[in-house]
N, C-alpha and C positions, 0 to 999 in steps of 0.2 A: 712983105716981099713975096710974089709969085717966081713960078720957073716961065712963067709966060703962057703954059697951056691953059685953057681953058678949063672951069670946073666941070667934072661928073654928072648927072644926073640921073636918077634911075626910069627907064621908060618900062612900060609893059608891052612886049613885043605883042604884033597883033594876034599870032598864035596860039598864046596862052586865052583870050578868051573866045574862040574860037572852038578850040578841047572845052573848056569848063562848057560851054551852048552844047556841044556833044552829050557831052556828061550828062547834062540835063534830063533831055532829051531820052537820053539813054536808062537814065534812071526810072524817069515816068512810062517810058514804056517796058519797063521791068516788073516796074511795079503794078500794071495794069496786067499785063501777062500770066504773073503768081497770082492775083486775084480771083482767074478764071480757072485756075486748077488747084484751087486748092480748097480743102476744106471752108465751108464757108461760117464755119465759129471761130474761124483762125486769121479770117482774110484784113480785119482790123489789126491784130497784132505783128500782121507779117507786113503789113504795107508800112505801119510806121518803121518799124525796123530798119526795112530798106530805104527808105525814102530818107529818114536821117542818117543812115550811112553812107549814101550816096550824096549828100550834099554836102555832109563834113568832109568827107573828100575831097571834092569842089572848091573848098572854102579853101581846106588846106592847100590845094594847089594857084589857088590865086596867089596866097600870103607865101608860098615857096617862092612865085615869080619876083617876090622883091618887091610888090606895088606901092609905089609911090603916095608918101603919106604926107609929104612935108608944104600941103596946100591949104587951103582953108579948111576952117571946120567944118563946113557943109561939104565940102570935099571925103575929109577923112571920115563924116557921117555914111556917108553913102559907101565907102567902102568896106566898114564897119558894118554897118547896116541890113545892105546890100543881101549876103547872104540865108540873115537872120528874118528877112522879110520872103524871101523866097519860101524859105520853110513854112513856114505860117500860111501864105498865100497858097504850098502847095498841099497841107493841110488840110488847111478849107475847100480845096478842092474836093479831094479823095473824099474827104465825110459828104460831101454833099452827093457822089456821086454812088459812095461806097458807103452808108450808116453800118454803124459796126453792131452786129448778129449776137448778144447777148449768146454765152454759152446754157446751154437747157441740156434735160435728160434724150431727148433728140435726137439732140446733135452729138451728145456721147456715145450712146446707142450706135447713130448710122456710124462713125467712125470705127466704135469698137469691131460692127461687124465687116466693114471695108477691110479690117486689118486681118480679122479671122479669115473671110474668102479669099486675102491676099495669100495666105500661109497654104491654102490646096483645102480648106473644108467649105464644106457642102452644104446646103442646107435638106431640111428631111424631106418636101416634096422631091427636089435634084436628085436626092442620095434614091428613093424608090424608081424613079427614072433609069437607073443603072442596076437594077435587081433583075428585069427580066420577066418572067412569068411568077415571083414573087410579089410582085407590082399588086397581082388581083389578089394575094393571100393577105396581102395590109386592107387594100381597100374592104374586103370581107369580117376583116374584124379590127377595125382600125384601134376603135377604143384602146381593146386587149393591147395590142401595139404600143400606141402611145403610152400607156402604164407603165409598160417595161422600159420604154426609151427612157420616160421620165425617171424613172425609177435608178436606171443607169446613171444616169447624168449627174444627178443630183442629190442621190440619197449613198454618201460615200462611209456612212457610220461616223459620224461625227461623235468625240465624247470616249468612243470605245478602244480597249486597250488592244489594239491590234498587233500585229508583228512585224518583226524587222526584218528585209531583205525576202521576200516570203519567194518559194519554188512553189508552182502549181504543175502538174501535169493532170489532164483532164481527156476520159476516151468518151464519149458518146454511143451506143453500140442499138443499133435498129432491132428489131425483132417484130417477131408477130404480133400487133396490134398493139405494144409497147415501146418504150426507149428505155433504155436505164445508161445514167451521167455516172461514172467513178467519176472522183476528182480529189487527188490526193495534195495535201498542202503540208508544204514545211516550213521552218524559219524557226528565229529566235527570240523569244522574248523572256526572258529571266521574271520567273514571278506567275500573274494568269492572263493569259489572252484570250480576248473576245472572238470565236470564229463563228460567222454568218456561214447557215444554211438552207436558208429558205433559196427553196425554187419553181420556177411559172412555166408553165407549156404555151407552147408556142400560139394556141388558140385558146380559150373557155374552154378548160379542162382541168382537172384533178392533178396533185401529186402528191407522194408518200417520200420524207428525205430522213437519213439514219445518219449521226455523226457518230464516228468510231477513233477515238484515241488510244496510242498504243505508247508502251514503252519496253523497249526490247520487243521482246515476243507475246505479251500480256496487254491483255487491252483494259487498260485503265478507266475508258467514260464510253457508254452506249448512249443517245438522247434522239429521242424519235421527236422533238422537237412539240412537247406538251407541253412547255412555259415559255414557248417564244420561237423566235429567227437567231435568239445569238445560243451559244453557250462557251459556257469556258471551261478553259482547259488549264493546267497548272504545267509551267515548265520551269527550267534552273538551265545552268551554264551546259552540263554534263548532258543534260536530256533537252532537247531543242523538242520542238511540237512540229506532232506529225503525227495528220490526222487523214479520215478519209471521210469524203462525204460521198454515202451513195442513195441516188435519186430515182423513181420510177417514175416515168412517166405516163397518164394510163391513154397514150395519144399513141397513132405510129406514124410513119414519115408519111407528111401529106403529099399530094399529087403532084403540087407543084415544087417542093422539096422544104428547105425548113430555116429560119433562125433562130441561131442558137446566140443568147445573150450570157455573157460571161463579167459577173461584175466585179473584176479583177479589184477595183480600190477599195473593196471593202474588206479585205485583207491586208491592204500594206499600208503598215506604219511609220516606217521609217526605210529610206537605203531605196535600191531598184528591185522592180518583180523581173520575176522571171517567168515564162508560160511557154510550156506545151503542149499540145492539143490534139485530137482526132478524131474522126470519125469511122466507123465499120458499119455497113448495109449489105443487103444479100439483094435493093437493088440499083439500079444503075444509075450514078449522079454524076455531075459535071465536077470539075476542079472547084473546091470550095472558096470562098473570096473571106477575106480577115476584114473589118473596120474597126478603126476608133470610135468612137461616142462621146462629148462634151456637152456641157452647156453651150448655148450659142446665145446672145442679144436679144431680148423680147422684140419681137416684130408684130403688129397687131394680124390676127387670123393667122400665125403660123404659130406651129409648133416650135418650141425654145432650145434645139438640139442640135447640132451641130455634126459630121460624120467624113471622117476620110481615112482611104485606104492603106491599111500598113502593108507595108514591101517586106512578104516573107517569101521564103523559097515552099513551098507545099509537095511533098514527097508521096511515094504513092506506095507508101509502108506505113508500118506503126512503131519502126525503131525509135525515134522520135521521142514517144510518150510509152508505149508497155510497159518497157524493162524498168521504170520507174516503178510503176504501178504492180509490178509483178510480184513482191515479198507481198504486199498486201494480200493479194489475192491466193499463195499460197497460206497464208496466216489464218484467210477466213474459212479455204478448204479446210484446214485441219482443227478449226474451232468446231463447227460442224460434224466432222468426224467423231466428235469426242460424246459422250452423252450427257458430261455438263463440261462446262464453258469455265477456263480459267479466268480470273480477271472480274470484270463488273460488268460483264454483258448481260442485258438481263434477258428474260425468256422472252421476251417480244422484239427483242432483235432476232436474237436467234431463228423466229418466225420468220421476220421481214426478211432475214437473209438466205431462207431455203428458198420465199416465194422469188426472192430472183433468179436464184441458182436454177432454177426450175425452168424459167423462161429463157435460158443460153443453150444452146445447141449440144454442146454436151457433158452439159450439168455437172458443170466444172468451172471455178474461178479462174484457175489456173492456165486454163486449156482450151477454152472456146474460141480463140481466135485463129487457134489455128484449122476450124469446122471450114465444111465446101462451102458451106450454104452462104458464107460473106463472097462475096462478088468484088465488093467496092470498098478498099481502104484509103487513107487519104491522114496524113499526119502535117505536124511543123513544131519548129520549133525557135522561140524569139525570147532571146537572153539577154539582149539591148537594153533592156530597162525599161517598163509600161507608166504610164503613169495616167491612164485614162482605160476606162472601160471597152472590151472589143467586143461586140459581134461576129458570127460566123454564119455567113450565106453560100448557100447551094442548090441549084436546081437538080431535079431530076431528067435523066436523057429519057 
């Protein structure tokens, strides 16, 4: 028995594949689109992606529409099929037009550095382009240059028991025909830590460097650095390491003014660094510039280094970094003063330590900064957390 209506049927409104022809459509030129911007060791793996997301979509909106299935089997084939043959056909397509770019050392390469220049670094030709009249003091001795960058970049003391959370404050101070670096380092490391003190002038030239550990008021290690670039030092919970490294340079500020490389990772072992920094000249230099230093992606004919500018504020004192630096330097006046030396400083510190007292304006650790003869002071101070080598650049006016 019927009620008399006629039966149902399900039809596929012409709509629905109308949208799916869209979809298509839409797909393949999605997929052509991403092709052309994107990486091309990626452009294989990004087009299948898309290209079968977009058609299972497709697929799935045909069989939402209800499609009628209840005809022949060459019928239900085809709608079955249908889809399954599209992919395949669109497939063969894209490989024929698109062969997929096997991933190489290359194509990691160009990427890694796309993503590096994406983040604000530079490369070292770029980065001397923004030096100024420093520009002629690289190309003059480029080699010299390049050792240091490298040097920076990549040679971070691997191996060595370094310290944790390390504070650096570091003054630079011009003089007559010399430079002499304080550079006072602290942090913790329970046990002995390895401190690095070798250091290089800024051209083919000499330097003379004294590490001096102290505890309390007694200094504990002199090493004028005859068995190497490290030494160590013994600390515990009570006694943190706090050391001072001081450096002569037998250079003085060249004409065009100077880089100063600071290889901040070779003291930190663990936690964030902290650095502050200065300079003092008797002549006149511009606001000095801070970089980072990295490794950067081998390029062939370029240097492997990578450089970009850290956002400090630069102060035109030395509150900054002194008052750090300042028991040290009363510590060494009164070692000096004394006609033997408490502690294990041996007599050839004590030498190295008159001949610089010698060369400060008035022949005083304590007190030289505040002489006329400095002109030009210039501090900062960056407690963010380093975790890459910086440079300091400044011309002279």
């Amino acid at each position: 028995m019927t009620d008399g209506n006629p039966p149902q049927t399900n039809r596929n409104p012409p709509q629905v594949f109308w949208l799916a022809a869209i979809g298509i459509l839409a797909a393949l030129f999605a997929v052509i689109y991403m092709l052309f911007i994107s990486a091309p060791s990626f452009q294989y793996p990004i087009t299948l992606a898309l290209l079968c997301f977009a058609l299972s979509s497709i697929s799935c909106l045909l069989f939402a529409a209800k499609a009628d299935l209840s005809g022949t089997i060459g019928v239900a084939a085809i709608a079955l099929g249908g889809p399954a043959a599209m992919w395949v056909i669109s497939l063969y397509v894209v490989h024929a037009l698109f062969p997929f770019h096997p991933i190489t050392t290359d194509n990691l390469i160009d990427i890694a550095r796309r993503s590096e220049l994406k983040n604000g670094w530079t490369t070292f030709p770029d980065w001397m382009k923004q030096l100024g009249d420093l520009q002629e003091l690289i190309n003059q001795d480029e080699a010299s240059q390049v050792r240091q960058v490298l040097d920076s970049a990549y040679y971070p003391g691997e191996g060595k028991k370094k310290i944790s959370d390390p504070v650096i404050q570091a003054l630079y101070v011009y003089v007559d025909k010399q430079t002499i670096r304080f550079l006072r380092l602290t942090g913790k490391n329970p046990g002995t830590a390895d401190i690095y003190f070798k250091a290089h002038t800024t051209v083919s030239g000499g330097t003379t460097s004294l590490l001096l550990a102290r505890r309390d008021d007694t200094i504990t290690i002199s090493d004028t650095g005859g068995k190497g670039d490290w030494s160590q030092v013994s600390a515990d919970r009570s006694n943190p390491v706090d050391c001072l490294i001081l450096t002569l340079y037998d250079e003085p500020m060249l004409p065009q003014g100077d880089l100063l490389y600071m290889n901040t990772t070779k003291y930190l072992g663990s936690g964030k660094l902290s650095l502050s920094a200065g300079i003092i000249a008797p002549q006149g230099i511009n606001k000095p510039r801070v970089w980072q230093v990295r490794p950067f992606p081998l390029a062939t004919n370029e240097i492997p280094a990578a450089f970009k500018s850290l956002p400090i504020k630069m102060e035109n004192t030395l509150d900054p970094v002194f008052p750090a630096l300042l028991p040290w330097m009363i510590l060494l006046d009164q070692q000096l003063s004394q006609k033997t030396s408490e502690g294990r400083m041996s007599q050839g510190a004590r030498e190295f330590l008159r001949t610089v007292r010698n060369r400060l304006p008035s022949g005083s650790f304590a007190t030289f900064t505040k002489s006329e003869t400095f002109t030009s002071r210039f501090s900062f101070r960056h407690d963010e957390g380093l975790s890459e080598p910086v440079v300091i650049t400044f011309t002279r006016k």
